[in-house]
N, C-alpha and C positions, 0 to 999 in steps of 0.2 A: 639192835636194829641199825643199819646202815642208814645214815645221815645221806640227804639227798641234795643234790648241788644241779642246778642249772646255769650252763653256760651259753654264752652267745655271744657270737662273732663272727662276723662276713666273711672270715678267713677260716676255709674248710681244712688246711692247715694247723691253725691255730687251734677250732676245735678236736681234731683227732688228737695236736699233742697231751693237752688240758686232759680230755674225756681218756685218753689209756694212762698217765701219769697218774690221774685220782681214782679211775679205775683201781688199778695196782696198792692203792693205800686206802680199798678198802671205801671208796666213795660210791654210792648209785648217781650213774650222772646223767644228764641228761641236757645233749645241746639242740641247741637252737641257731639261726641262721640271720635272725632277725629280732627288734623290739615288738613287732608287733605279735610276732608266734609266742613271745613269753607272754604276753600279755594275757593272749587269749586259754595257752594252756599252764601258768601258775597257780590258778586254784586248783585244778585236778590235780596236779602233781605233790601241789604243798611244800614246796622245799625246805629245806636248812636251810641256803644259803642262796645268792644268786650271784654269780660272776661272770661283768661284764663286760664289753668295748664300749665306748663312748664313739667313735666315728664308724656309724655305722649310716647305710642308706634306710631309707625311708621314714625311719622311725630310732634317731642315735639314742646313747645309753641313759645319757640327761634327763630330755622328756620322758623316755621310756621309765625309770627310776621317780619323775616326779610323777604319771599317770601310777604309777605301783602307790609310792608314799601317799594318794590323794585317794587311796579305797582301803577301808576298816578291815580285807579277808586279805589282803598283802601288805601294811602298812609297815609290820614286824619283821619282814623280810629281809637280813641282813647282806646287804650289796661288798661287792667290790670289784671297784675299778680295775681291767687290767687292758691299761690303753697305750698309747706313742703318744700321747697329747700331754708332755710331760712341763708346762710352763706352771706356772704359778697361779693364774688364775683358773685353769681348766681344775688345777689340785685343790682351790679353795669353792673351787663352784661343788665339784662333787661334794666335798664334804660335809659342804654346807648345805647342802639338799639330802643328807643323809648314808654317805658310804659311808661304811664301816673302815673302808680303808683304800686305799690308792696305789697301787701297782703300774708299774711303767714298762713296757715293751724293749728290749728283746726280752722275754720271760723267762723267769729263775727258776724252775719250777721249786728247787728247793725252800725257796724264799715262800714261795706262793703255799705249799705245803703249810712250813713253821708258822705264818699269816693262819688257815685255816686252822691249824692243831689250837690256836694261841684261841680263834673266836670262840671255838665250840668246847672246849675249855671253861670258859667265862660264862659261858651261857647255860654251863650246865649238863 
């Protein structure tokens, strides 16, 4: 069964790359535009994993990740950051609120790949 991967990022760019790269290896993905559309469609979807921006409008990846961590039917939902907010404390705030892991902009996909082969692996 294909593992399901939700993306989101205001950059309609950034989703096509993501969504045909994991496409290609095998990923079901499914992007979003916004915090607030994962929000609302996460439980139906059920993901593997979610991967996200942090500087988004309305609704950035922070809150959006801490409104996930603070409900029992998404709390397991393994994030990662793949943002330009590359200082030190934006890397220890995500953390520390629960990614899985932290990715920085301009995206590697290769990187970003070995990253997911590495969680879902581990998970089982």
């Amino acid at each position: 069964m294909k593992k399901k991967i939700m993306v989101v990022d205001d950059s309609q760019n950034i989703r096509m790359l993501i969504t045909n790269a994991l496409t290609k290896e095998g990923y079901e993905v499914f992007p979003f535009e916004n915090g607030f559309e994962v929000i609302k469609e996460i439980e139906a979807i059920a993901p593997d994993l979610l991967l996200a921006d942090i500087m988004m409008p309305k609704l950035d990846g922070l809150k959006m990740l801490m409104a996930l961590k603070n409900r029992k039917e998404t709390k397991d939902v393994p994030v990662i950051f793949l943002t330009a907010k590359s200082d030190v404390k934006s890397v220890a705030e995500g953390i520390n609120l629960g990614a899985k892991a932290y990715l920085t902009k301009p995206i590697e996909l290769d990187q970003l790949i070995s990253k997911l082969d590495a969680i879902f692996k581990n998970s089982g």
